[in-house]
N, C-alpha and C positions, 0 to 999 in steps of 0.2 A: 319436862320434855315438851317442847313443839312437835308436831306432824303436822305437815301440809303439803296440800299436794298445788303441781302449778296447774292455774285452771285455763282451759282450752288446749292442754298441750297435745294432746292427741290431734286437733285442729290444725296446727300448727305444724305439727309433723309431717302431716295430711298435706297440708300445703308446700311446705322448705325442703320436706326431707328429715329424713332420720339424721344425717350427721349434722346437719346446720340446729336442728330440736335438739342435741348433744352439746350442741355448743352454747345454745341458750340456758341450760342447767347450770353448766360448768361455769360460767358469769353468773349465774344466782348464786351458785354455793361460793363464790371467789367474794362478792359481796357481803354476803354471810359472815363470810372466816373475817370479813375485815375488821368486824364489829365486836367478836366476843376474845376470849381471854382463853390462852393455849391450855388451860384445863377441860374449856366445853369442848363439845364436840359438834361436827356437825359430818352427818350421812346421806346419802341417796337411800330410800326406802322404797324398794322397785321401780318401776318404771317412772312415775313422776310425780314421786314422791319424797319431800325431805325432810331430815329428822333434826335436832338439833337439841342435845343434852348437855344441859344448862348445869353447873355446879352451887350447890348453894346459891341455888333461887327460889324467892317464894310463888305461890302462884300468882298473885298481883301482879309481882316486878315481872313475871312472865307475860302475861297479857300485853303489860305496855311494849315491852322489846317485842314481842308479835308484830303487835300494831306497826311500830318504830320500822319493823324491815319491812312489812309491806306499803309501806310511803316511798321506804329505798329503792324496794325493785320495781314499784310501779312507775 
């Protein structure tokens, strides 16, 4: 499983607003679903935090798809 949370968002909120910081999740996790296979899953874990359970993965191959989505959403 992944956790991560988006960093500065509280910042960000602070600045846009809470529904536009909503809208910025909801395009991370839309990017997200693009990538994995309708078994994983992928969560909001409080406030800005997201989870993402990987079905038969090891931790290696975890790391790299870590990596792999934060070049996506960056």
């Amino acid at each position: 499983m992944i956790k991560s949370r988006v960093d500065g968002y509280s910042a960000i909120v602070g600045r846009i607003g809470y529904e536009r910081g909503e809208m910025i999740l909801r395009r991370i996790a839309k990017l997200i679903r693009a990538d994995f296979h309708t078994d994983d899953a992928v969560a909001r874990w409080g406030e800005k935090k997201l989870s993402i359970l990987l079905n038969d993965t090891s931790a290696k191959a975890t790391e790299g798809i870590a990596e792999s989505l934060l070049s996506t959403i960056r």
